[in-house]
Residue frames as a rotation matrix with the C-alpha (Angstrom) as fourth column:
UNK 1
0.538 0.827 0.162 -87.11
-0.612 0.516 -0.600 -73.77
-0.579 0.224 0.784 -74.86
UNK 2
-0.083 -0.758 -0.647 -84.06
-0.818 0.423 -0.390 -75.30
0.569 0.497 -0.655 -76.55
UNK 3
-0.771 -0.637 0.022 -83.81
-0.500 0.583 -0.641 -77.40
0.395 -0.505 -0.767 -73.84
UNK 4
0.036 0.935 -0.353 -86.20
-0.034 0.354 0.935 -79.68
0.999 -0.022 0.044 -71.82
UNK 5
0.859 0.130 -0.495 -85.24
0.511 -0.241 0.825 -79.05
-0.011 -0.962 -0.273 -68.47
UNK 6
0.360 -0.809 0.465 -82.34
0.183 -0.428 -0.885 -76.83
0.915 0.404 -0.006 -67.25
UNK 7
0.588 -0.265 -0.764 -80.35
0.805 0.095 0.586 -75.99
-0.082 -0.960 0.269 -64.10
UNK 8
0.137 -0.257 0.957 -79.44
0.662 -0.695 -0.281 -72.21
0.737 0.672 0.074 -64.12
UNK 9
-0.750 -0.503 -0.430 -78.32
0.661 -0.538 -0.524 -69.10
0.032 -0.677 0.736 -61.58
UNK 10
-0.844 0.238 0.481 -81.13
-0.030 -0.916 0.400 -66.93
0.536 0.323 0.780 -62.92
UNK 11
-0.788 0.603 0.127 -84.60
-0.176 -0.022 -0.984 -66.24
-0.590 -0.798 0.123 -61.15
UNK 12
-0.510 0.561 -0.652 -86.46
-0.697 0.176 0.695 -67.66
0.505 0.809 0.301 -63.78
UNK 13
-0.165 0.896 0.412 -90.11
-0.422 0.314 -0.851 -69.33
-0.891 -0.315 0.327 -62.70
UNK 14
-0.455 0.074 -0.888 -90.37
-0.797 0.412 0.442 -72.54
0.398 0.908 -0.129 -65.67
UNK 15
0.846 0.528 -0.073 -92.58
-0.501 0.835 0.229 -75.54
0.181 -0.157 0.971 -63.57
UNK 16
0.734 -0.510 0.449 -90.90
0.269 0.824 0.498 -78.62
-0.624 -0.245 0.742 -63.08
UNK 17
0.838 -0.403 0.367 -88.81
0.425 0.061 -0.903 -77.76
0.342 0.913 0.223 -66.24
UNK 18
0.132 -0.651 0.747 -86.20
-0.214 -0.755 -0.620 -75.15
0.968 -0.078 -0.239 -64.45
UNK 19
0.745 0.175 -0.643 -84.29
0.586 0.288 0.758 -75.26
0.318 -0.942 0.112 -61.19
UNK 20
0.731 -0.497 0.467 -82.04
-0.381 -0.866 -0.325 -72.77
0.566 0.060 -0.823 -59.82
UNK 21
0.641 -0.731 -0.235 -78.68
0.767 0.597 0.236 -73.90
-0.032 -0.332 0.943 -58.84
UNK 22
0.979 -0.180 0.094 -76.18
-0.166 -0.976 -0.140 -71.11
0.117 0.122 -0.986 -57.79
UNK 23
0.625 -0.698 -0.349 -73.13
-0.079 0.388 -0.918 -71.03
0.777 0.601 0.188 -58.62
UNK 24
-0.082 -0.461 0.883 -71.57
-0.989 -0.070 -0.129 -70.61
0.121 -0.885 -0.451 -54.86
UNK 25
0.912 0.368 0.179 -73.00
-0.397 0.903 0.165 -74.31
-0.101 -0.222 0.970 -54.80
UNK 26
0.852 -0.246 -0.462 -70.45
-0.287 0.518 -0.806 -75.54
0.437 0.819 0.371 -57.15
UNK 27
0.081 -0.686 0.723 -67.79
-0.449 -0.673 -0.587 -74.87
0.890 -0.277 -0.363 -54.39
UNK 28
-0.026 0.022 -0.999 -67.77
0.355 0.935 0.012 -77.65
0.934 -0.355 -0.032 -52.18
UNK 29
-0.318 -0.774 -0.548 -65.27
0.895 -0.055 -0.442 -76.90
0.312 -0.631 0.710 -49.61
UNK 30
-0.866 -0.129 0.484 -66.07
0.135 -0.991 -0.022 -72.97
0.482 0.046 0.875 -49.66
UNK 31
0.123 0.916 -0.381 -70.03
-0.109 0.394 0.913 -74.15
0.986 -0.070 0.148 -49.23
UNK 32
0.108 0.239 -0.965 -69.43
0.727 0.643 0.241 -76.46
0.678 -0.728 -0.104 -46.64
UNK 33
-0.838 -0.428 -0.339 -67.54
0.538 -0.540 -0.648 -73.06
0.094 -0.725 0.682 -44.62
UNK 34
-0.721 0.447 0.530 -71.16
-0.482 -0.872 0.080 -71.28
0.498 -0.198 0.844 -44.95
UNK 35
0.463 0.826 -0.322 -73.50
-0.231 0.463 0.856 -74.11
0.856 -0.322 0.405 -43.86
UNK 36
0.238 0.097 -0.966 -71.36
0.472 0.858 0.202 -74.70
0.849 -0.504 0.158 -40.61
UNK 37
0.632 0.548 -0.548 -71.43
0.770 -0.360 0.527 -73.44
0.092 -0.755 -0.649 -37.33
UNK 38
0.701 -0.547 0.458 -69.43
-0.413 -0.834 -0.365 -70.03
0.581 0.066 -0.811 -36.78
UNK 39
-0.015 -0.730 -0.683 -66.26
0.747 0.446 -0.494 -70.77
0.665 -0.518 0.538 -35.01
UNK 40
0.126 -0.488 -0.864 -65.23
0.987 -0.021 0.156 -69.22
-0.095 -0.872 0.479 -31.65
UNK 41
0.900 -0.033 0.434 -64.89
0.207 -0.845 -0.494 -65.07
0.383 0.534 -0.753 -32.20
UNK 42
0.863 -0.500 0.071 -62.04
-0.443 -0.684 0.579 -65.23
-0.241 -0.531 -0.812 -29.97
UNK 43
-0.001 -0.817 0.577 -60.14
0.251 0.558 0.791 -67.61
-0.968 0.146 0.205 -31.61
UNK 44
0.531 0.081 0.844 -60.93
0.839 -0.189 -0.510 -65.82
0.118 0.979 -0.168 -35.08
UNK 45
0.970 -0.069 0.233 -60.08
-0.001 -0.960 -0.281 -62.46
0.243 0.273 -0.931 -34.14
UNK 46
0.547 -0.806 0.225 -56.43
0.050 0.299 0.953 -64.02
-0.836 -0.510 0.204 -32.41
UNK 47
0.141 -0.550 0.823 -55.63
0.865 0.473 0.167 -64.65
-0.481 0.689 0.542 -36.46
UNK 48
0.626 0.220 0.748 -56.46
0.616 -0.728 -0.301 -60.79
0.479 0.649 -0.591 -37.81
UNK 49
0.158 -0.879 -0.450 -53.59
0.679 -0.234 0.696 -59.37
-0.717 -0.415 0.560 -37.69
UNK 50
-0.877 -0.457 0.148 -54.26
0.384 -0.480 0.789 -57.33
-0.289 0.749 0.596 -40.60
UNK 51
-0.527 0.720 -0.451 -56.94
-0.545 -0.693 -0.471 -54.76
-0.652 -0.003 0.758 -42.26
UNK 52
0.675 0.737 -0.040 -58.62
-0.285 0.211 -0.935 -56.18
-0.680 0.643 0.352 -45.66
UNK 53
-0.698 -0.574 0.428 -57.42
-0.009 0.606 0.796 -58.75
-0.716 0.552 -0.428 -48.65
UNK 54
0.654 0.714 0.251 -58.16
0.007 0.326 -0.946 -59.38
-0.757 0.620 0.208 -52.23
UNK 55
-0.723 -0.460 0.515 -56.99
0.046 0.711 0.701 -62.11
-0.689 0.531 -0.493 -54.74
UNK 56
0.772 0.626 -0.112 -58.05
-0.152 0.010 -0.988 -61.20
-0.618 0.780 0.103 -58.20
UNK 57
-0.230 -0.965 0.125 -56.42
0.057 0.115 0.992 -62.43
-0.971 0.235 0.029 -61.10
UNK 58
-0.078 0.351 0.933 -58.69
0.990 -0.079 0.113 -62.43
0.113 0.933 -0.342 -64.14
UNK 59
-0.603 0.332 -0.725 -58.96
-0.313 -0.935 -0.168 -58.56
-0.734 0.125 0.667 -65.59
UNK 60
-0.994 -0.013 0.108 -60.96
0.109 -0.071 0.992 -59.67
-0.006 0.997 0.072 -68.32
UNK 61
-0.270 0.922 -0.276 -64.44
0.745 0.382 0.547 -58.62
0.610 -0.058 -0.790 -68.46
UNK 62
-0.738 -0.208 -0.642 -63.68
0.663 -0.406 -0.629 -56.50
-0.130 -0.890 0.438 -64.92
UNK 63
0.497 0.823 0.276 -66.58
0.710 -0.568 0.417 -54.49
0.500 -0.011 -0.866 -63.98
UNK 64
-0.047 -0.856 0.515 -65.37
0.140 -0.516 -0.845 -51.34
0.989 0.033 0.144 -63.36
UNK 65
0.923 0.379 0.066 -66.33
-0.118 0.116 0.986 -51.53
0.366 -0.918 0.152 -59.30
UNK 66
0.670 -0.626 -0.399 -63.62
0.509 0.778 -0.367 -53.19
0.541 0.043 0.840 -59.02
UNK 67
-0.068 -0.866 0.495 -61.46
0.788 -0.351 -0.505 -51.09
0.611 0.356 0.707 -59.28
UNK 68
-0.179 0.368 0.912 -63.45
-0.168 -0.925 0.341 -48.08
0.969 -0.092 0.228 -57.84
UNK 69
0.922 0.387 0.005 -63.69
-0.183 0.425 0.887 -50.30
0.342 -0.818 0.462 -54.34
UNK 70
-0.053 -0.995 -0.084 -59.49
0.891 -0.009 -0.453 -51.24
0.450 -0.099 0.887 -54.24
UNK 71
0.003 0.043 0.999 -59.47
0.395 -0.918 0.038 -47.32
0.919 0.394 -0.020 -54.47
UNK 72
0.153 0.960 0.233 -61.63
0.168 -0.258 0.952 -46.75
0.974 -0.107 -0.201 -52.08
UNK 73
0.771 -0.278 -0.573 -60.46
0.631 0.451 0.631 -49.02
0.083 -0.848 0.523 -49.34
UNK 74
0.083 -0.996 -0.016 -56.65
0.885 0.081 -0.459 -47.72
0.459 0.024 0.888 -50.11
UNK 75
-0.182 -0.070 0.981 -57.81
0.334 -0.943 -0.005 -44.46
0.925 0.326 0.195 -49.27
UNK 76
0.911 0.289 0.293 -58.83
-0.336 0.113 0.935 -45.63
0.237 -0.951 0.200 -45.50
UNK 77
0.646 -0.170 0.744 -56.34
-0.545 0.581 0.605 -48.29
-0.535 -0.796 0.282 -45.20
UNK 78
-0.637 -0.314 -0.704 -53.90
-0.687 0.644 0.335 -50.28
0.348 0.697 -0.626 -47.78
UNK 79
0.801 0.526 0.285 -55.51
-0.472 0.848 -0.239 -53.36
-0.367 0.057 0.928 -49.27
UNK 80
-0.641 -0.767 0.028 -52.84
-0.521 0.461 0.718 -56.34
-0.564 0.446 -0.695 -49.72
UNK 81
0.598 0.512 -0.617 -53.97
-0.801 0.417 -0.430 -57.51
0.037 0.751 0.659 -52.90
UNK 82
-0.255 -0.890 0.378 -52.81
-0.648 0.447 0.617 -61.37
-0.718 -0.087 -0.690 -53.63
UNK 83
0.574 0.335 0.748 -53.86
0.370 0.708 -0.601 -62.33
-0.731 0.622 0.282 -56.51
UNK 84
0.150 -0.609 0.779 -51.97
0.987 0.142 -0.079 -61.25
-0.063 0.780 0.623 -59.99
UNK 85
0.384 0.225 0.896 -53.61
0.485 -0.874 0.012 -57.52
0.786 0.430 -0.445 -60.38
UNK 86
0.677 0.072 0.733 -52.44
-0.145 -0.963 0.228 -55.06
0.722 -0.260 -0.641 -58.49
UNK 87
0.761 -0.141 -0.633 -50.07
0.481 0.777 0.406 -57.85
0.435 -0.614 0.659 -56.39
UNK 88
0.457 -0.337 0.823 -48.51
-0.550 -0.834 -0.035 -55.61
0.698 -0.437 -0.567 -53.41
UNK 89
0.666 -0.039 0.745 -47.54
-0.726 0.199 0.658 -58.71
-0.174 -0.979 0.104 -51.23
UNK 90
-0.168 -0.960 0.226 -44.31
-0.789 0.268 0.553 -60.23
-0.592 -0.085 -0.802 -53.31
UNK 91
-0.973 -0.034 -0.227 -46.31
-0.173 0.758 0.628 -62.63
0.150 0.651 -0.744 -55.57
UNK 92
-0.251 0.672 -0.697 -49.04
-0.769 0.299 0.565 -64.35
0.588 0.677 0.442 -56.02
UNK 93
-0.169 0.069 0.983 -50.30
-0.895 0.408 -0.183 -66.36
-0.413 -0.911 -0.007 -53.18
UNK 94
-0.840 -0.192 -0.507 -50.37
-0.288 0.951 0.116 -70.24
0.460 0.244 -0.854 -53.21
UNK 95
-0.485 0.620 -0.617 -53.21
0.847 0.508 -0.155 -70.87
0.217 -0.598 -0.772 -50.94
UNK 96
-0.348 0.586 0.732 -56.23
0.314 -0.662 0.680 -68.21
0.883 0.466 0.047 -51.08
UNK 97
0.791 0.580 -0.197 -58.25
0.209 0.048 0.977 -69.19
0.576 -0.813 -0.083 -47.80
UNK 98
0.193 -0.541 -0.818 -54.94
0.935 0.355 -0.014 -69.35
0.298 -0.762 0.575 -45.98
UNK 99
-0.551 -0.834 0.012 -53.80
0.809 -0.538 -0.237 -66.07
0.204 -0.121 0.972 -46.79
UNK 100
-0.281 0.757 0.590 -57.08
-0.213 -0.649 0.731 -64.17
0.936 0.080 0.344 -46.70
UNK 101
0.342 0.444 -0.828 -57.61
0.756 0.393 0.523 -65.62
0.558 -0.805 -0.201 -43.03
UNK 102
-0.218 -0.521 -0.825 -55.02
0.966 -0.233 -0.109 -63.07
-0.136 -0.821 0.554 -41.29
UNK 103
-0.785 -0.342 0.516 -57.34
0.471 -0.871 0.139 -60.27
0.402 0.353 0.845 -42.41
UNK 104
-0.310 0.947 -0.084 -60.60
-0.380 -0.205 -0.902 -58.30
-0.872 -0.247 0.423 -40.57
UNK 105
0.162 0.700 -0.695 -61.88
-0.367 -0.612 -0.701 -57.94
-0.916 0.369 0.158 -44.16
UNK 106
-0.745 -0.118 0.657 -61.76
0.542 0.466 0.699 -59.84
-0.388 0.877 -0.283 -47.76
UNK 107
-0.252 0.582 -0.773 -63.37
-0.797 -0.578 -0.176 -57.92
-0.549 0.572 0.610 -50.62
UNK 108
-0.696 -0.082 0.714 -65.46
0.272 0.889 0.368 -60.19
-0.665 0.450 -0.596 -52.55
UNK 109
-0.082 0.363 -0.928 -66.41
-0.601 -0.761 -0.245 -58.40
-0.795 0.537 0.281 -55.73
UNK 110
0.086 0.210 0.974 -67.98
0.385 0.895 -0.227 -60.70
-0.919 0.394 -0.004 -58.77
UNK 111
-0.845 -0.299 0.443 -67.00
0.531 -0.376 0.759 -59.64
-0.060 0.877 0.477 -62.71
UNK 112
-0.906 0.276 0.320 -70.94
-0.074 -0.849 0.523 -58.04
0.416 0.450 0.790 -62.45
UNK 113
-0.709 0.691 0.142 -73.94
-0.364 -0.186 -0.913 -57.47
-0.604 -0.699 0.383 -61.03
UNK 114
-0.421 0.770 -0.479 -76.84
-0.587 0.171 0.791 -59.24
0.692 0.614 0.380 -61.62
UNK 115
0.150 0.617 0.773 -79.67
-0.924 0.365 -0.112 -61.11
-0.351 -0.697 0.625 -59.45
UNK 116
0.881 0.471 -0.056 -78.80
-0.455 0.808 -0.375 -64.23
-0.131 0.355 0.925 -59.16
UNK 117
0.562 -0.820 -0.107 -75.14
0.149 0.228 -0.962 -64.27
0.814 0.524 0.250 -60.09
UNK 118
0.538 -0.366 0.759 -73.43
-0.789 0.097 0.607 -65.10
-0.296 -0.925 -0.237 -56.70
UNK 119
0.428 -0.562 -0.708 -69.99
-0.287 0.658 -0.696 -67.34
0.857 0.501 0.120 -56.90
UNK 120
0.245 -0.523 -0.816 -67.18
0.792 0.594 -0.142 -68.62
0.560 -0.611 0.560 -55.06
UNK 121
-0.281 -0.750 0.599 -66.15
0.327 -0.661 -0.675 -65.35
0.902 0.006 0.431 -54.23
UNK 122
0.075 0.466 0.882 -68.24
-0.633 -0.661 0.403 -64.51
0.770 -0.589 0.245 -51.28
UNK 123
0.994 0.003 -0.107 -67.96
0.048 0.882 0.469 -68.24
0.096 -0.472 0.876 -49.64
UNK 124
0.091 -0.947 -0.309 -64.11
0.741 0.272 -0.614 -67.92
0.665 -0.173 0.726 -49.84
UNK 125
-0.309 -0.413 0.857 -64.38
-0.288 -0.818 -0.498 -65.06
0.906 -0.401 0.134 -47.64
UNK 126
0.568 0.821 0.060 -66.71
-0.642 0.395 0.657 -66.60
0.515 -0.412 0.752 -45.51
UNK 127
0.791 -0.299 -0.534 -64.31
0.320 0.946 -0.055 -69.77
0.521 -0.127 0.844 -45.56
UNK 128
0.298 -0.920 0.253 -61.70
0.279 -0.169 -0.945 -67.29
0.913 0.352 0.207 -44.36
UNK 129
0.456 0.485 -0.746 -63.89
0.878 -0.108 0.466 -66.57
0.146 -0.868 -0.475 -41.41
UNK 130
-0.949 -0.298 0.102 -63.28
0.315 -0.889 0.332 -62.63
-0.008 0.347 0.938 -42.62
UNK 131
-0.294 0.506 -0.811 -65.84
-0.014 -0.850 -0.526 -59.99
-0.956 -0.143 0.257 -42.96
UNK 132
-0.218 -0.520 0.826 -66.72
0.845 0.323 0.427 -60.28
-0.489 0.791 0.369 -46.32
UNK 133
-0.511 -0.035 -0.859 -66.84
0.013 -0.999 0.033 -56.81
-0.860 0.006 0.511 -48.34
UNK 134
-0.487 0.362 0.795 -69.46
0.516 0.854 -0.072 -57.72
-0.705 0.375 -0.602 -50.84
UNK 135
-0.173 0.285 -0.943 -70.32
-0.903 -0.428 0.036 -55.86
-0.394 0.858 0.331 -54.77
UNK 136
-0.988 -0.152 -0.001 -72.10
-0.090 0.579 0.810 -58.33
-0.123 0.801 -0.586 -57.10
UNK 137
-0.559 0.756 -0.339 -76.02
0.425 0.613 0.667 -59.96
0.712 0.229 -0.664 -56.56
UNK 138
-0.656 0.519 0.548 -78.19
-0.615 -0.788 0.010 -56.94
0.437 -0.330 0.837 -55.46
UNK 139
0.475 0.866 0.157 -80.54
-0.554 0.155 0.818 -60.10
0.684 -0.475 0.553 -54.20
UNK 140
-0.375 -0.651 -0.660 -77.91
0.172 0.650 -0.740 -61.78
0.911 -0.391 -0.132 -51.84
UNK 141
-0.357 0.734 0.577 -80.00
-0.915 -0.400 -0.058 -60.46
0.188 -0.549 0.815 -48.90
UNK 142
-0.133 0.908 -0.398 -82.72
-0.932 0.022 0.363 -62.61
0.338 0.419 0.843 -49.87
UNK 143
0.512 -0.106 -0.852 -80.43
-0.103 0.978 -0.184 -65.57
0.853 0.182 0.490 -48.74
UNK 144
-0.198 -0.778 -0.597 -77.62
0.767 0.256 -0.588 -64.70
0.610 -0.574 0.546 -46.94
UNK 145
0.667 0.489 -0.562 -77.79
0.745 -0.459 0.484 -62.64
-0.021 -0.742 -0.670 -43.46
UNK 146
0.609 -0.067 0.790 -77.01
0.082 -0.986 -0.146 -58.93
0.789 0.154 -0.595 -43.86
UNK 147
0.983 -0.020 0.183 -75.96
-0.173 -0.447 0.878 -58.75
0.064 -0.894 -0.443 -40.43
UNK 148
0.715 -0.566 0.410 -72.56
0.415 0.816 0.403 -60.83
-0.563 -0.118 0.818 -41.39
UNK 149
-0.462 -0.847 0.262 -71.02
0.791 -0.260 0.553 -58.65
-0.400 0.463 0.791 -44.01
UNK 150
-0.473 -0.270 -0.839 -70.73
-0.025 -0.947 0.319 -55.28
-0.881 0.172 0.441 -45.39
UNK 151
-0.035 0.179 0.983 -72.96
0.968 0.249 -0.011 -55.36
-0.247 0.952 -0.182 -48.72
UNK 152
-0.913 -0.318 -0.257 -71.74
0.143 -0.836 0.529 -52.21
-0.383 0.446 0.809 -50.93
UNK 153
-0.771 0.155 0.618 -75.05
0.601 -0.146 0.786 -52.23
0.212 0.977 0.019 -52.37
UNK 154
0.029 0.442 -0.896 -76.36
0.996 0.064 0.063 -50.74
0.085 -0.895 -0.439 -49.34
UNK 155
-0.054 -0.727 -0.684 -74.49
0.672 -0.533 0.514 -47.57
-0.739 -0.432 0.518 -49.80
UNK 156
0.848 0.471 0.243 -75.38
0.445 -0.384 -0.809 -44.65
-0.288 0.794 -0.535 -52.21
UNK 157
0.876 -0.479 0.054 -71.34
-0.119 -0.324 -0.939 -43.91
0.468 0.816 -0.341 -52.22
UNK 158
-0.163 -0.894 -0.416 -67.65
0.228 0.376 -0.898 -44.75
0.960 -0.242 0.143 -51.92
UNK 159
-0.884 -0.108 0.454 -67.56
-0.370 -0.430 -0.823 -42.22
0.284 -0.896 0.341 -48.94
UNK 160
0.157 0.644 0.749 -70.22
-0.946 -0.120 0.301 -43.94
0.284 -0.756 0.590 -46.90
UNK 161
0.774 -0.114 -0.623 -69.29
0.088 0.994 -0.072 -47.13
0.627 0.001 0.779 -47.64
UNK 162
0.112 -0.918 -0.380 -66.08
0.427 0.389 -0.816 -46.11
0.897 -0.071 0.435 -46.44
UNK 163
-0.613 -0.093 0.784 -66.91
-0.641 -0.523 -0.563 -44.31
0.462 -0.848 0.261 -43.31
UNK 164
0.649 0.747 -0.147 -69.06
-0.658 0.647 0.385 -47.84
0.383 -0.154 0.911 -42.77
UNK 165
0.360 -0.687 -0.631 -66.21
0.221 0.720 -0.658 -49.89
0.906 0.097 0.412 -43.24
UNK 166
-0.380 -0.893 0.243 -63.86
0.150 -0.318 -0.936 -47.68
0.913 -0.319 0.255 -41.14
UNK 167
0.312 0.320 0.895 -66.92
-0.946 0.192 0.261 -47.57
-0.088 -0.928 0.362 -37.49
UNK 168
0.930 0.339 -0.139 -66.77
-0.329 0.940 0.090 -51.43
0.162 -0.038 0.986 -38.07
UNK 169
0.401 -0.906 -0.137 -62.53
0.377 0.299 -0.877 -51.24
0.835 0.300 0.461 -38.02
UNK 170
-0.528 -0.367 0.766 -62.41
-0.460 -0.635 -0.621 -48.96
0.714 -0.680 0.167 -35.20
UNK 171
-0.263 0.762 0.592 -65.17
-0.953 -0.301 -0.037 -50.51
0.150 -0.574 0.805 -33.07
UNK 172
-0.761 -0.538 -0.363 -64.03
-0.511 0.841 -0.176 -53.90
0.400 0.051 -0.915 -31.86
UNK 173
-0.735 0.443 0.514 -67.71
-0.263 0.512 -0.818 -54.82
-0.625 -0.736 -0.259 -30.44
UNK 174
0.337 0.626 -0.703 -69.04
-0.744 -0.281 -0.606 -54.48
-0.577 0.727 0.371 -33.74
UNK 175
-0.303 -0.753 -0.584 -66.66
-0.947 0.309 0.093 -56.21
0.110 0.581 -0.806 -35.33
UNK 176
-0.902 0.173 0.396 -67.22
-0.182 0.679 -0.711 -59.36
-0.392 -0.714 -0.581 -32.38
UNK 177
-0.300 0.952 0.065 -70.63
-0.311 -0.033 -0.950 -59.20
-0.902 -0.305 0.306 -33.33
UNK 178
0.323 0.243 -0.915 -70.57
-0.917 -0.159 -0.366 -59.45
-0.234 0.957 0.172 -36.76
UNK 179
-0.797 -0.603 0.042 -68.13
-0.603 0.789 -0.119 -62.56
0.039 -0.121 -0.992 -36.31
UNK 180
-0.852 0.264 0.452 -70.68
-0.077 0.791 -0.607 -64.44
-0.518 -0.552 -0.654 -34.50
UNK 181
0.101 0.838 -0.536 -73.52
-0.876 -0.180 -0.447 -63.68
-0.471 0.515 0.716 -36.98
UNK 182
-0.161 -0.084 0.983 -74.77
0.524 0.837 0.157 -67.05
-0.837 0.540 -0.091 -38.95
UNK 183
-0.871 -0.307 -0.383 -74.08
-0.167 -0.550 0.818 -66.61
-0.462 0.777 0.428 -42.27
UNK 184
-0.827 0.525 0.201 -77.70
0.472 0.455 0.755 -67.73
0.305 0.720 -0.624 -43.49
UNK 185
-0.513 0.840 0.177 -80.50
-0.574 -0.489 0.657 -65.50
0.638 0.235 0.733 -43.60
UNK 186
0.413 0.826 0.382 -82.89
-0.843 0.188 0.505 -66.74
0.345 -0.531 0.774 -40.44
UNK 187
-0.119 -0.812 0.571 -79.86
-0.917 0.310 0.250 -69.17
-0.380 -0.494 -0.782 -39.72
UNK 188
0.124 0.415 0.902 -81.11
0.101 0.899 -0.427 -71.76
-0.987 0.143 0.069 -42.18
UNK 189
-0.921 -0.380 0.087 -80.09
0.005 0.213 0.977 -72.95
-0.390 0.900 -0.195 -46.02
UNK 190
-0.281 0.874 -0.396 -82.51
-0.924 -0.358 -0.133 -71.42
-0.258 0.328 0.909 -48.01
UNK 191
0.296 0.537 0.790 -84.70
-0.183 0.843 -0.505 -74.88
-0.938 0.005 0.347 -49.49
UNK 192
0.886 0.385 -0.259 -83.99
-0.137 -0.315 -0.939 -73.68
-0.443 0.867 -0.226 -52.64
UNK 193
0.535 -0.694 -0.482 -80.15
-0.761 -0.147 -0.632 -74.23
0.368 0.705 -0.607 -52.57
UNK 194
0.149 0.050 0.988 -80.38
-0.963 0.233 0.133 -77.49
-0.223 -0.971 0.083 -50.93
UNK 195
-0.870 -0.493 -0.036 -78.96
-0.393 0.645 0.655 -80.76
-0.299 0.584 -0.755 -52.26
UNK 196
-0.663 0.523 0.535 -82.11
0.401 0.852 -0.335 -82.48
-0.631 -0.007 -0.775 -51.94
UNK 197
0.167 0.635 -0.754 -84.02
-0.281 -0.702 -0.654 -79.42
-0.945 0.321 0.062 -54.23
UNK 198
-0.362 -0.229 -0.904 -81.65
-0.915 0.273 0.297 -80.49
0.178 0.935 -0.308 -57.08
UNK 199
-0.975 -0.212 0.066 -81.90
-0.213 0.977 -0.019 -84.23
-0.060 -0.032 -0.998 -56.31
UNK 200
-0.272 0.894 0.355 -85.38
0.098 0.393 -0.914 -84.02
-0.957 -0.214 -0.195 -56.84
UNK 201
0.240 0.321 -0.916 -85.61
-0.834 -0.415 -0.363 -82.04
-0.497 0.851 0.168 -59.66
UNK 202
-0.497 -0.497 -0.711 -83.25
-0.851 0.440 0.287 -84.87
0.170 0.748 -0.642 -61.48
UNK 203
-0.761 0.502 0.410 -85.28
0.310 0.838 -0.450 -87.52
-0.569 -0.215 -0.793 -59.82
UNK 204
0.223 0.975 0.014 -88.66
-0.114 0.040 -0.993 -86.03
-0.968 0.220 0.120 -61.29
UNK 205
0.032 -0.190 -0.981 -86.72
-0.941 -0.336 0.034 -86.22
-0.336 0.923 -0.189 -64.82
UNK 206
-0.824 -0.497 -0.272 -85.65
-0.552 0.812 0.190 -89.59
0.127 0.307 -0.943 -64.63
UNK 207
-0.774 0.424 0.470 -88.63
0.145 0.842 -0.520 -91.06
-0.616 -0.334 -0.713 -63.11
């Protein structure tokens, strides 16, 4: 009520006054890689040449998932980590999307769970045209299509997740399949996270 109108991640129901704008939006480029058509599976799967990536660099905050997912994976498979933490692959990568392409898998794990709180992180996998291993917004469902990526919140522990992960690594028609999966929920941008949802809202302010 500070405010007279607002433009927020949360699931919050305020009239005309409130509009939900997730942060994955904010991401242009990353965006643009979920709203367009899947590419080719056989020209995707020509680039994976490798098991699972992940480029974290901020520890601050770190939910402890994190960490407890790295683990996990390492315990199937190394993960080449390229981001600062845990950096197994000679440095720090220069180009995220590039280097996350040559993998099956990209973990894409947000600083915490909450409904609603979906970033860049899941679109850069996406953009990588990777599996994405996904720990953050318990409603991502609601939007994006299950069938496309591995949500951890699916899983009542490490060891199932990981004996998920590892049929889907071993089982190259699965894999194929998942590839070709649109990444929207019923193959359509929800209404709600549609330019023209905001562009009204600010139109009904101004006018």
């Amino acid at each position: 009520n500070t405010s007279d109108y607002a433009l927020a991640f949360d699931h919050i129901d305020f009239g005309d006054r409130y509009c939900r704008l997730p942060l994955i939006k904010l991401f242009r480029d990353a965006y643009a890689a979920l709203c367009a058509p899947r590419p080719q599976v056989n020209g995707v799967c020509a680039q994976k040449t490798d098991f699972c990536a992940y480029v974290m660099s901020n520890t601050k905050n770190s939910a402890p998932e994190r960490e407890q997912l790295v683990d996990a994976l390492n315990a199937y498979k190394p993960v080449a980590m390229g981001g600062k933490w845990r950096n197994n692959v000679g440095g720090p990568v220069e180009d995220k999307i590039a280097f996350q392409s040559a993998y099956k898998f990209v973990l894409a794990i947000e600083n915490y769970s909450s409904p609603g709180y979906l970033t860049e992180k899941f679109a850069d996998a996406a953009h990588s045209n990777a599996i994405p291993i996904y720990w953050g917004d318990p409603t991502i469902t609601d939007y994006l299509n299950p069938k496309a990526f591995i949500n951890c919140h699916d899983f009542d522990s490490l060891e199932d997740l990981n004996a998920h992960i590892r049929m889907i690594d071993e089982n190259d028609d699965i894999y194929l399949s998942m590839l070709s999966e649109p990444w929207f929920k019923n193959n359509s941008e929800p209404q709600e996270w549609q330019d023209s949802t905001i562009i009204n809202f600010l139109r009904n302010i101004f006018d």
